[in-house]
C-alpha positions in Angstrom: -64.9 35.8 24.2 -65.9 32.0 23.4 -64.0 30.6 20.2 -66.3 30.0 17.6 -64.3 26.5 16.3 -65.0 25.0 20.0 -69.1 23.4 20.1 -71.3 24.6 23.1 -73.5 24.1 25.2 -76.6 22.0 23.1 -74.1 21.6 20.3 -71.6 20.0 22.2 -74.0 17.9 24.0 -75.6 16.6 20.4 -71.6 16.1 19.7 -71.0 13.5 22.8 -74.6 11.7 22.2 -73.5 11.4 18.8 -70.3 9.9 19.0 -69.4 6.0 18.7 -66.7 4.5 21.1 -63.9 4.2 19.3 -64.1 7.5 16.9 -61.0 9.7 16.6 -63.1 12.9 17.8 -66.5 13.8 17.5 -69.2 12.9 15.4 -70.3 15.3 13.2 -67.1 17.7 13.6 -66.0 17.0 9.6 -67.8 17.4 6.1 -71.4 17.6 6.9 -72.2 15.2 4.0 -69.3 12.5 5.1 -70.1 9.7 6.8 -67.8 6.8 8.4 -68.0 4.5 5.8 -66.2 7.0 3.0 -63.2 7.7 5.3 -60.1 6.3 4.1 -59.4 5.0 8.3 -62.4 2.9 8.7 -62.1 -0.6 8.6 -58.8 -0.4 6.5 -57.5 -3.8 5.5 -59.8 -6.9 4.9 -63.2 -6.9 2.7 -65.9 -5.4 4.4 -68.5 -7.6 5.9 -72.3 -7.6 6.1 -74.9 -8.5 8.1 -77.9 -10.9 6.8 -79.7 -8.3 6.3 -76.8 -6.6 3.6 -75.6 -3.8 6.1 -72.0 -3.4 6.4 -70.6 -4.5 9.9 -68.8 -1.8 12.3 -65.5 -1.4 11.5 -62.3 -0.3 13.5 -60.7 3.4 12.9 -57.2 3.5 12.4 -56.9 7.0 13.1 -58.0 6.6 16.4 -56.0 3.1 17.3 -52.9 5.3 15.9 -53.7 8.5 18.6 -54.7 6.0 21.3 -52.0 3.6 20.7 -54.4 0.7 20.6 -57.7 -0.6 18.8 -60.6 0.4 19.6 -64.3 -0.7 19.0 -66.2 -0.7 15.8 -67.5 2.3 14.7 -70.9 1.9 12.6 -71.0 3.0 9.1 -73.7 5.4 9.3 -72.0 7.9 12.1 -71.0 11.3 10.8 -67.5 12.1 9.9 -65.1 14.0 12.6 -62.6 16.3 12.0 -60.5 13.5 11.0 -62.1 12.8 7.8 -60.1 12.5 4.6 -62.2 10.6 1.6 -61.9 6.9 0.4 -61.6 7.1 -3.1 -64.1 4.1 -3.5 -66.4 4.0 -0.7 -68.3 0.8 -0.1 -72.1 0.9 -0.5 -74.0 1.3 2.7 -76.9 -1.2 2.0 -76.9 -4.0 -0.8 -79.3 -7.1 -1.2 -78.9 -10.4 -3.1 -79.9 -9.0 -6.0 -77.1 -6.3 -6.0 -74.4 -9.2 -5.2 -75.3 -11.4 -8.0 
């Protein structure tokens, strides 16, 4: 009997495309509606930065430099939560512009 918890075949495949280097497992494993961005390990510490555009930058995950024992890339905003996931309380806005800064 396959365990139901355990993606296959298609699913698992959709799982690996999906997933960022740098993500502590894979994308699309936690909350359905939780992205990156509103996890409480990605890109802890300094202000989050945008591009010219007002797109935040990727940011590093703590939770995987903690199981990997080093830092890894950044992982994009937008990527779906893993199993990881535990909410920000204030998650930062996905897209601004200069208007929304002023």
């Amino acid at each position: 009997m396959i365990p139901l918890t355990k993606p296959q075949g298609e699913e698992l495949a959709k799982m690996q495309a999906d997933t960022a280097r740098g993500m502590a497992f894979g994308s699309g494993s936690g909350p359905p509606w939780a992205t990156c961005r509103e996890c409480i390990a990605w890109g802890v510490g300094r202000k989050f930065k945008r591009d010219r555009w007002g797109e935040l930058l990727p940011r590093r995950c703590t939770t995987y430099s903690r199981m990997a024992g080093r830092s890894g890339p950044g992982v994009p905003h937008h990527k779906a939560a893993c199993k990881y996931f535990e909410a920000r309380p204030k998650a930062p806005v996905g897209m601004t512009s200069k208007k929304d800064e002023t």
